[in-house]
N, C-alpha and C positions, 0 to 999 in steps of 0.2 A: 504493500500500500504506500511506498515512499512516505517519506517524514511523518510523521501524525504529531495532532496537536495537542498539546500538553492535557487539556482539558477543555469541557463544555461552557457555554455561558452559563447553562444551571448552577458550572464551579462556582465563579465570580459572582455569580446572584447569592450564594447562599453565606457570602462573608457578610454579609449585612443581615441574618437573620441568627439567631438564637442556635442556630448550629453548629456556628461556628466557636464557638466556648472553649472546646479544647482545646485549637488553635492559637487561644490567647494566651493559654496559660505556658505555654513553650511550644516550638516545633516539632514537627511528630514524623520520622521518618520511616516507621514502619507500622502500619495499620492495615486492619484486619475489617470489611466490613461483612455481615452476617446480612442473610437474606440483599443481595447487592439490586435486585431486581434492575430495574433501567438504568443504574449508575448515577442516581445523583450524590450518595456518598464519595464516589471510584470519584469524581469530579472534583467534587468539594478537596479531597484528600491530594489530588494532582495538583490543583491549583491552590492548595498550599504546601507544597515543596516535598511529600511527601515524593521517597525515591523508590518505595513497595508496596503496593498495597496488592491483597490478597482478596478478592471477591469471591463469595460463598453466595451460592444460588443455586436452590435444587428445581426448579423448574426448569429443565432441558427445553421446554419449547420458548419462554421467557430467554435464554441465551440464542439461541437461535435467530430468533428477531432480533435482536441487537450484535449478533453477529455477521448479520445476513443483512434482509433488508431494512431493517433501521441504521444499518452502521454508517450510511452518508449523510443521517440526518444528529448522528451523535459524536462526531468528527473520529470513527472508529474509535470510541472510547478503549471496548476492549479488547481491542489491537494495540493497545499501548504497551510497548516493552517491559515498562514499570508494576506493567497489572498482571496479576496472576489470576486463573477465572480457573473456579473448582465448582465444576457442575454433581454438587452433595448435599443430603441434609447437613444444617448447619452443627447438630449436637452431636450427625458423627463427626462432621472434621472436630468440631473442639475433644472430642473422645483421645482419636487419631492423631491431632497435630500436636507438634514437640516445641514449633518455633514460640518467639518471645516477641510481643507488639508493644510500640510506643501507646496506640490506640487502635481501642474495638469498638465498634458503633453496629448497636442493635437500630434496626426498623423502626419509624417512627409511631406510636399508639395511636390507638382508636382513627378520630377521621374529623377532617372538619367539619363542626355540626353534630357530631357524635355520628353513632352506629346502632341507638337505644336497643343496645345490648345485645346485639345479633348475634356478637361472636361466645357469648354466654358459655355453650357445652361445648364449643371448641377448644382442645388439646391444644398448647402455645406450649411446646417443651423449650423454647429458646428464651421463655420470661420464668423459667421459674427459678429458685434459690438453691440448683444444684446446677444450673446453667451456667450461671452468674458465677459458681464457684468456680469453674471450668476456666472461664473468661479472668477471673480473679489472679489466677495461678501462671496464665499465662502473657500474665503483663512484665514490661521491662520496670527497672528499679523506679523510674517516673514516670510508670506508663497509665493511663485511665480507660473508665470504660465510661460508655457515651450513651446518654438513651434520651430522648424527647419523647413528649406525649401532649399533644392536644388538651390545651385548658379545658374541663366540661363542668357542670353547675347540676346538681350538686357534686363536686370533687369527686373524682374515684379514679381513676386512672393512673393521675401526679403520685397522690399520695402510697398505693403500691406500688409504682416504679421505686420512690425514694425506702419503705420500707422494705423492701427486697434488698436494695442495694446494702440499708444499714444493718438489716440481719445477717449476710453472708457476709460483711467485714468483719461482723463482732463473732461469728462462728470461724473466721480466719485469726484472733486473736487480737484485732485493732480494738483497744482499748476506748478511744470517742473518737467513732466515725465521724463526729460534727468536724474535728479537724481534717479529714480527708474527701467530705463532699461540698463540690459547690453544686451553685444553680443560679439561673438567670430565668428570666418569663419576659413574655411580649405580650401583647392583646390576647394575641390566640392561642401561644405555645410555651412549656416551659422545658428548657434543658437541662439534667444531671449529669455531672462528671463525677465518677469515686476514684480519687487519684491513690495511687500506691503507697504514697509518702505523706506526710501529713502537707498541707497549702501551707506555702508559704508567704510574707506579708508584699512581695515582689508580686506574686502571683496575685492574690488578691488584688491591689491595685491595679493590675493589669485587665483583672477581671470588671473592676470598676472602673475602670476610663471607658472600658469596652461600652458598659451600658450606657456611658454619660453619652459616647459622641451613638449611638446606633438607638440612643433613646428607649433602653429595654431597664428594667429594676433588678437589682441584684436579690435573688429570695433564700440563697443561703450561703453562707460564708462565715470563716474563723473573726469572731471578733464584729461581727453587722451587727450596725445599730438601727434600732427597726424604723428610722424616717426616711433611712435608703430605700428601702423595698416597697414604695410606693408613690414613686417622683411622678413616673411619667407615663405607666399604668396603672391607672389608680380601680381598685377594687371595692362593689359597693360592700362585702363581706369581708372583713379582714383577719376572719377565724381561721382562713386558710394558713397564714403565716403562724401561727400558734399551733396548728395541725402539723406542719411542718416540722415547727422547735419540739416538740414534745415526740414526735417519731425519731428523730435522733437521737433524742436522750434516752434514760434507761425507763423511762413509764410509757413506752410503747404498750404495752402491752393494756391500759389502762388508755388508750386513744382504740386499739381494735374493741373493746370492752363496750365502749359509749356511744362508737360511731354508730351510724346509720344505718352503712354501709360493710361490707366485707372487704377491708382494704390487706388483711394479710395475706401475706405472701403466697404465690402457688409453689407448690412442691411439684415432682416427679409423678406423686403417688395421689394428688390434685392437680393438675397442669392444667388449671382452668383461668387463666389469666383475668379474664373480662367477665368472669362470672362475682358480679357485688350483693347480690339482693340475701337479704337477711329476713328468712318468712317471719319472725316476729314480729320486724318493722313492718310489716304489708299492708298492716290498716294505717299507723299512724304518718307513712309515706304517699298513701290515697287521700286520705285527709291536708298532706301539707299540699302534693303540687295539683290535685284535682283527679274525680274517677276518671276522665277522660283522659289527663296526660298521662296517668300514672302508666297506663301497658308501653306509651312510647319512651317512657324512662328507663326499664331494663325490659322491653320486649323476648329477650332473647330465654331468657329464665321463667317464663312463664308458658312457654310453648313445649314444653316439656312435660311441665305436668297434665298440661291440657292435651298433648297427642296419650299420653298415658289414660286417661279419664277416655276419650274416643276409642281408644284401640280396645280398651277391655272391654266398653259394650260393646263393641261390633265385636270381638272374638267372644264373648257371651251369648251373642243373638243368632252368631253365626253358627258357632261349633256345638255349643251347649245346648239351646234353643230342641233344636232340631233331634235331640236327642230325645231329650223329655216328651217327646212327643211317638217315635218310633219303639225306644226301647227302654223296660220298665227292670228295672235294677234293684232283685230281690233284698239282697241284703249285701253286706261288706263295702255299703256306699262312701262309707267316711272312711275307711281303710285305704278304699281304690282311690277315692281323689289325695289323700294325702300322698301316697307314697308316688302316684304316676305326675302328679298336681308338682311334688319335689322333685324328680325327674325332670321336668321341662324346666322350673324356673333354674335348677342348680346346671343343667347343661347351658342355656345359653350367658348365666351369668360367667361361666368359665369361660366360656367360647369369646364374648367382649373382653372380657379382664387380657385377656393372652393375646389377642387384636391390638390394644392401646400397647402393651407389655412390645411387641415384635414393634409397630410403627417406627418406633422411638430407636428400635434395633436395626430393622435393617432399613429405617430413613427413609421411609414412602408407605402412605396408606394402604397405597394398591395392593402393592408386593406383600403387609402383612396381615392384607383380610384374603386374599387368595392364600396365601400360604398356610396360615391357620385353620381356615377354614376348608383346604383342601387335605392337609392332615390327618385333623378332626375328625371328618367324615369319613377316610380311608382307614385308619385304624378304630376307630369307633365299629365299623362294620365287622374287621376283623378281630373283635371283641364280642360281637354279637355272636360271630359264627364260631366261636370259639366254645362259647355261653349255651350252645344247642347241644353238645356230649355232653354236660354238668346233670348229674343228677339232680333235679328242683326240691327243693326243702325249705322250710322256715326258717334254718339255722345257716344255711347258705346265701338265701338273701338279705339278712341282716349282715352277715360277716362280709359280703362284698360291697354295700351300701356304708358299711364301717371303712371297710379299706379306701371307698374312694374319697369320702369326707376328709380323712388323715393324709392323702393325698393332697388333695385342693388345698388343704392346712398348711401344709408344708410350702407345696409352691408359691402362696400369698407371700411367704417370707423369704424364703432361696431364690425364685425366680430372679428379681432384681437386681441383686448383688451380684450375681452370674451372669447375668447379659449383661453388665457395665461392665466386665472385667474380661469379655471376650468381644467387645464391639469392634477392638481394631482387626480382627481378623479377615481377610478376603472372603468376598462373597459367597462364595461357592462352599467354604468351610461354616462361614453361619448359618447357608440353606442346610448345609448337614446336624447341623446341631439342634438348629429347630425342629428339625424329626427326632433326633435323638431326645431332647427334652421332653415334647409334646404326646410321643409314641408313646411311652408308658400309660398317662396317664388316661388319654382317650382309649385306650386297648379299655383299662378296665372300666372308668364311663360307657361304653359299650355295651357292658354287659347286664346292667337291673332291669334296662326296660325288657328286653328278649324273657330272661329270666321272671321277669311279674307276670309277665302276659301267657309264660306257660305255665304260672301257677296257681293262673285264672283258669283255665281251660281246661277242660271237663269236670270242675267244680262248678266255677262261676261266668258260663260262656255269655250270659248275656250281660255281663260287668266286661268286659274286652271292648265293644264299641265304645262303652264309658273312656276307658281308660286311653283311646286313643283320643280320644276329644278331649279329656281332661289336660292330659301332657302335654296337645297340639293349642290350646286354649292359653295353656300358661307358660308356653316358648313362643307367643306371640306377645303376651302383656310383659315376656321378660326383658327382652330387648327395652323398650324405654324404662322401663323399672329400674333394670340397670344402670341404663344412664344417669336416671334421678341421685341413685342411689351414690353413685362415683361422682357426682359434682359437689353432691353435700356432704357426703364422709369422705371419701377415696378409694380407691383400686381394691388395696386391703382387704376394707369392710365389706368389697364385693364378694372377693373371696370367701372371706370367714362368713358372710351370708348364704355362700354358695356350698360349701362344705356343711352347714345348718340345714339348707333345705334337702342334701342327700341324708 
């Protein structure tokens, strides 16, 4: 492509916005940006003097266009000598890579306007507090990490950014994160840097002239006096700077307590980033912004419980319905729906738990709801037919409804720790392991429903249509069940739910 030019105009645009933060505080010659989508970081980072930056971007069709036909309209950004383009999920390169960055700059939150909370049950493993340690770990001795996030009212966004950032400094041993984070805000946006080293009083001034001449308030820094952080965008609620002091300091935990909202951190085992809604508050948040605003405040957390409430009566009216009306189920009614009724919801709450579990592992949705699911299914069957030579008894279907519960037990707790300690491995050795994992435990999953259904039969043959409605009833209510169930508690409690309902 002869010469290419250093960077885009988006670069040179984004020195005059709240992005630029890190930039003030020293020069930064090796950064790392995460999710790089069109490059307006890769820009930002060329056009200030940056002489590495490394773009991480797992949507191969997104590089493509900006490889191909976008590239004369983005002055071949990533054709730039300087730029390294790694077409991955972002948590595995941070798993996999070894190198050390001046600066990393996560994607900017929510959207202008908001998103009223669409992205709710959406998986963000790149914002949660085993992310951020990743990113932590692999900073140079003055190195930062960078994250902005769109001001929204009432607050939720800012305030987990900046809590995440302070709980993974104070679980790295930094003693007051207040010394190690700034921030700046604009009308619409505010910036966090957590820098490695504590800020110093160079830096901070640096930070401040920044805001004086580009007209933005400083909203956290070593030593601010609070008539700074309201010069030049002035706020009608000024609780938010006190929301701010008080998550730095050591009574966070007494700001997550009071708030509103759900501002603590997401984990690995919650990677629900944008999920705030706190059902206790739900009348008295209907009450403050109106019945009317309230669903476009956090939309996205409310469609969950309502496809849940839908799908059971339609798989009620559908599966069950129809029953009651054909076939009349002398006796062992409460017996057959508990144990088939447990059967469906403990299969598919596994089946999810080990989908999110693999995502996060082999770095793409697709790859691990085919691959789980393709599994599953394969050994599960050869579980079943394994389950047709067994002699059927009472004492053999509790002792295999025992073994699989202790199973699912065990994996809520091993799983994790094991696929983060094999992620760097090549692909072709992970697709092997995920059978070797999985294969156990669907073998014997496999095997209670086969097994019930001939324990039914020539006892209790007209309880078998029951039991297939029953289990087909509640592997359809368990899918969103689950989901509910993983955003309010996490993965775990799906587990240990699902090892409870075998």
């Amino acid at each position: 492509f002869g010469p290419l030019v250093a960077a885009t105009v988006g670069g040179q645009v984004l020195r005059s916005t709240t992005l630029a933060l890190p930039y003030m505080l020293k020069p930064r010659e090796r950064v790392l940006v995460l999710n790089a989508r069109t490059g307006m970081f890769v820009a930002q980072a060329l056009e200030n003097g940056a002489l590495q930056v490394t773009a991480v971007e797992p949507h191969s069709t997104v590089l493509s266009l900006m490889q191909h036909e976008l590239a004369r309209q983005t002055d071949s950004l990533f054709f730039h000598p300087a730029v390294n383009v790694r077409n991955v999920d972002p948590r595995t390169f941070l798993m996999n890579d070894t190198s050390a960055y001046d600066l990393i700059v996560l994607p900017t939150l929510d959207a202008f306007g908001g998103t009223s909370g669409l992205y709710a049950t959406q998986e963000q493993y790149l914002l949660t507090k085993e992310a951020v340690r990743e990113m932590w770990q692999k900073l140079s001795p003055d190195g930062v990490i960078c994250i902005t996030s769109w001001m929204d009212y009432p607050v939720r966004n800012p305030l987990r950014a900046l809590a995440t950032l302070v709980e993974t400094l104070s679980e790295a041993g930094v003693a007051k994160p207040a010394q190690h984070i700034a921030a700046i805000r604009s009308w619409g946006t505010i910036t966090f840097v957590a820098k490695r080293t504590p800020l110093t009083v160079v830096e901070s001034d640096s930070v401040k002239a920044f805001c004086e001449r580009m007209a933005f308030d400083p909203a956290l820094l070593p030593n601010l006096n609070p008539h700074e952080r309201s010069r030049n965008n002035i706020l009608q609620d000024e609780s938010f700077f006190s929301l701010l002091d008080a998550i730095v300091s050591e009574n966070r935990e007494s700001v997550y307590a009071a708030y509103d909202f759900n501002i603590q951190p997401a984990t690995d085992n919650r990677p629900y980033f944008s999920q705030f809604l706190l059902w206790r508050n739900v009348t008295r948040l209907r009450d403050l912004v109106g019945q009317h605003a309230f669903p476009f405040l956090e939309l996205g957390s409310l469609i969950n419980p309502k496809t849940l409430i839908q799908i059971s009566a339609l798989a009620v009216m559908l599966i069950l319905f129809p029953l009651f009306r054909k076939e009349k189920m002398k006796q062992s009614k409460f017996s057959t729906f508990m144990y088939f009724g447990g059967l469906g919801l403990g299969y598919m709450f596994v089946e999810l738990v080990l989908i999110q579990r693999f995502i996060l592992y082999l770095g793409h949705p697709m790859y691990a709801t085919a691959a789980v699911i393709g599994v599953m299914l394969i050994f599960s069957g050869v579980g079943s037919l394994v389950s047709s030579r067994l002699a059927v008894t009472s004492s053999l279907l509790r002792k295999t409804v025992a073994l699989v519960a202790m199973m699912i037990f065990a994996y809520g707790i091993i799983i994790t720790p094991l696929l983060h300690q094999s992620i760097a491995l090549p692909a072709f050795v992970k697709a092997v392991l995920l059978c070797l994992l999985i294969a156990p435990l669907a073998f014997v999953m496999g095997m209670p429903f086969p097994l019930g259904l001939r324990n039914l039969s020539g006892r209790h043959d007209e309880g078998i249509p029951w039991a297939w409605g029953i289990n087909g009833c509640l592997s359809v209510i368990a899918a969103p069940l689950a989901t509910l169930v993983a955003v309010e508690a996490g993965f775990v409690v799906v587990m240990v739910c699902a090892a409870g309902a075998y």
